[in-house]
C-alpha positions as CSV (number, residue, x, y, z in Angstrom):
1,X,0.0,0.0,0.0
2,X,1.2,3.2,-1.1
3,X,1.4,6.3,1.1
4,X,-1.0,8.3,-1.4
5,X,-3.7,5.1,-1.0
6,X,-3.9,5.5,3.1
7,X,-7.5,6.7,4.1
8,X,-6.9,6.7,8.1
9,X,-3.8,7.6,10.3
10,X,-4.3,6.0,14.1
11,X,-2.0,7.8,16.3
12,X,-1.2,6.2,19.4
13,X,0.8,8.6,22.0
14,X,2.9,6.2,24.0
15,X,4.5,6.7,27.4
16,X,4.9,3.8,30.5
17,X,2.0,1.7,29.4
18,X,3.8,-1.6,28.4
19,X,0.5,-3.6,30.5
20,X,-1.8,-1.9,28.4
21,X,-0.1,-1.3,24.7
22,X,-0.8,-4.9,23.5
23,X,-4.1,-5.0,23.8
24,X,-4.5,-1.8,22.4
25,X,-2.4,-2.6,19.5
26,X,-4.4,-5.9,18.8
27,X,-7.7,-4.1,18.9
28,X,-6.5,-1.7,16.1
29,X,-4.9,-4.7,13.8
30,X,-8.1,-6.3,14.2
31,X,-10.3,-3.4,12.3
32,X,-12.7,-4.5,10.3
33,X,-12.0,-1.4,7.8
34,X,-8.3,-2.7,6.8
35,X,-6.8,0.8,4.7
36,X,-5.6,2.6,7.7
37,X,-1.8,3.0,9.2
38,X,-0.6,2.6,13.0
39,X,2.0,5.3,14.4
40,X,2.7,4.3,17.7
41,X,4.8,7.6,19.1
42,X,7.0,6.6,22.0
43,X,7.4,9.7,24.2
44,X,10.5,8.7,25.9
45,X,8.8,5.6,27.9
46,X,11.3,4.1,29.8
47,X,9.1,1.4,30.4
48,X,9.2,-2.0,27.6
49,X,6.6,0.1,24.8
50,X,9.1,0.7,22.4
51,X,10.0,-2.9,22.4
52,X,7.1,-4.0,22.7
53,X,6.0,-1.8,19.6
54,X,9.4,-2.6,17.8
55,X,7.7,-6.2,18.0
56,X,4.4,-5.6,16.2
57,X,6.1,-3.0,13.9
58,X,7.8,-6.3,12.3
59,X,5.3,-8.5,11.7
60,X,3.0,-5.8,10.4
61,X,3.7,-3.6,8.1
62,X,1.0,-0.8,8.8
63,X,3.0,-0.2,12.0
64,X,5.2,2.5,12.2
65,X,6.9,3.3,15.7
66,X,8.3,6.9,16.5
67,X,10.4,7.5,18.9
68,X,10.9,11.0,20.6
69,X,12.2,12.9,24.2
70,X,9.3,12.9,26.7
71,X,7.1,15.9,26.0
72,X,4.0,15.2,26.9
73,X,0.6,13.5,24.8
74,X,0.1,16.4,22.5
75,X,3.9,17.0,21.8
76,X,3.5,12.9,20.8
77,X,0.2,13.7,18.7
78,X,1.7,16.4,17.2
79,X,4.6,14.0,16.1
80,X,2.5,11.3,15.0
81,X,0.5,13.9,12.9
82,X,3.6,15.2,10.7
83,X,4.2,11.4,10.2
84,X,0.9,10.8,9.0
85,X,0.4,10.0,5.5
86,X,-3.9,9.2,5.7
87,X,-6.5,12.0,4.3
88,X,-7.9,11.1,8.2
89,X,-6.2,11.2,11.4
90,X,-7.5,9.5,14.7
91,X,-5.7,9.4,18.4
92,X,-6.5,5.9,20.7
93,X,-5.4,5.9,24.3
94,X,-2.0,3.6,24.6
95,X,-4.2,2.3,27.5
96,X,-7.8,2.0,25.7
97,X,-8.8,-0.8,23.1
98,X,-11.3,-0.3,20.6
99,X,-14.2,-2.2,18.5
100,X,-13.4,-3.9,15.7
101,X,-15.7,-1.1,13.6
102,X,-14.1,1.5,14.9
103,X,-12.6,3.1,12.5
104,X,-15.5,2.0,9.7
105,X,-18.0,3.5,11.2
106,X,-15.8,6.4,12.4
């Protein structure tokens, strides 16, 4: 999928949530609307996220991982944003998980 063809950017501001990030990852592989990307922004966690996003950014390839000095969640959003290659951008909590339609029926 080419950059140009993206429809939806999920950004995902990430900072000392390594109990949480899995299930939040695997609730956004699992939409059922499948054209979207994944920018996980690691906001200088020193926690295990940016392994354990390292980890799902190799076996998929709509993951992209960021990774930047703590600044807070909307420095992180703000870096996810100029990443962003979708004509849509959405934010999930590193700590939330989501439906399966979410982004569908966003």
């Amino acid at each position: 999928m080419s950059n140009n063809e993206i429809l939806v950017s999920v950004v995902v501001p990430t900072y000392n949530v390594e109990s949480f990030l899995p299930r939040a990852i695997e609730s956004i592989q699992k939409q059922t609307h499948t054209n979207f990307e994944l920018i996980i922004v690691i906001d200088g966690s020193p926690d295990n996220s940016a392994n354990i996003a390292d980890k799902y950014a190799a076996s998929d390839k709509r993951i992209k991982v960021i990774r930047k000095a703590n600044g807070g969640v909307s420095s992180a959003r703000n870096a996810g944003m100029k990443t962003a290659c979708g004509e849509f951008v959405c934010f999930v909590d590193p700590d939330d998980y989501v439906m399966p339609d979410y982004i569908e029926y966003m």
